[in-house]
Each structure stands twice: as structure tokens, then as C-alpha cells.
LOSEVO-929659 format. One record per residue (C-alpha): residue in one letter; x, y, z. Coordinates in steps of 0.05 Angstrom, whole numbers, plus 32768, in hexadecimal, padded with zeros to 4 digits. Each point is the difference from the previous one (the first is absolute). Layout:
AXYZ
...
This chain:
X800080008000
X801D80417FEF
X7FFD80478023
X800680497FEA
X802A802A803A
X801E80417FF5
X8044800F7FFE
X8024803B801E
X8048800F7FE2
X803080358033
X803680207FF5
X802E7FE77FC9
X7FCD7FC17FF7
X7FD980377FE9
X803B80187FD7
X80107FBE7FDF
X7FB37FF07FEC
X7FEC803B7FE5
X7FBE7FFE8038
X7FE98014803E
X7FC87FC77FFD
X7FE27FC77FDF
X7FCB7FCB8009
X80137FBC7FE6
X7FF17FB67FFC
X80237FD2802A
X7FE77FC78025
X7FE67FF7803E
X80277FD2801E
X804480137FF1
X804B80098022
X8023804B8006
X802F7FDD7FDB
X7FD57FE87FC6
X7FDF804A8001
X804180218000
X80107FD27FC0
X7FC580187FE6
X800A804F800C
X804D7FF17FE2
X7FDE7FE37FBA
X7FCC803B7FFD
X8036802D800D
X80437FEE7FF4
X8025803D8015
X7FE87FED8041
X80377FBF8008
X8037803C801D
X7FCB7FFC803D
X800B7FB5800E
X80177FEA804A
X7FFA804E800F
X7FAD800A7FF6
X7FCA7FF88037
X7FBD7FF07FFA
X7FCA80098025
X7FB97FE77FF7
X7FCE8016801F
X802A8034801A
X80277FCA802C
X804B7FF37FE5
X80077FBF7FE1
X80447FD47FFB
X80127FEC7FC1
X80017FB58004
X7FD27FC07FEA
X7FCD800A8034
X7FB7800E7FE2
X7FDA803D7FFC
X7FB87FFD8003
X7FEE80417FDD
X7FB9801C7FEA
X7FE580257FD0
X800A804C800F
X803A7FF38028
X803B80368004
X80467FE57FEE
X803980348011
X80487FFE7FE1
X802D8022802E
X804C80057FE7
X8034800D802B
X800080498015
X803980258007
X80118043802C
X80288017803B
């Protein structure tokens, strides 16, 4: 079963996609990992990111790792890069 959410690019996510937001099809049981994947093939740029990003769903940070999501349509995805400052 599949799942619209909307995705919310910061900072040089934002940059490297070209958005600031997004709704997209992904299904609804599926790992950060395998959504990640998914983000990377819609937007390619966005590989620099990899090992660095952090998502959060639901507006609750999520690993990246094998464990499932259980997401719902309408749901908020946020791609937060690393920031940088002083």
C-alpha cells in the first residue's frame, strides 16, 4: 500500500533539489534507509547529504537504518542537513 507525505527540504537540501517541498509516493511500510534511497533517485544531487542528513517524521528524528516506518498519508517528512555556524 502506498502513501503520499510531504517533504520538507532545509538549508542546502533545499539548495541541492531545487524545492522547499514536495508530496510524493512512497510506501507505507518502508525503512529511512529505503526512503532515503528513494529521495537520492528523485534527486540525485542530494547523494553529497548521505551519512550527514536527518530525518524526521512526524516531526520526531529518525535514524537512518533498516527499521520500518509506518507512515500515513499527509504525513510531514523533514530533511535536515547538517548545519553549520559558530
Amino acid at each position: 500500500m502506498n502513501t503520499e507525505v510531504s517533504v520538507l527540504y532545509f538549508a542546502k537540501s533545499a539548495e541541492l533539489t531545487g524545492l522547499k517541498a514536495e508530496i510524493i509516493t512512497v510506501p507505507s511500510n518502508i525503512s529511512s534507509v529505503q526512503l532515503w534511497q528513494d529521495l537520492e533517485n528523485r534527486h540525485p544531487r542530494l547523494s553529497v547529504l548521505r551519512g550527514k542528513v536527518v530525518l524526521a517524521v512526524r516531526q520526531e528524528f529518525v535514524s537512518l537504518c533498516e527499521q520500518p516506518l509506518s507512515l500515513r498519508d499527509g504525513d510531514e517528512l523533514a530533511i535536515i542537513p547538517p548545519l553549520s555556524g559558530g
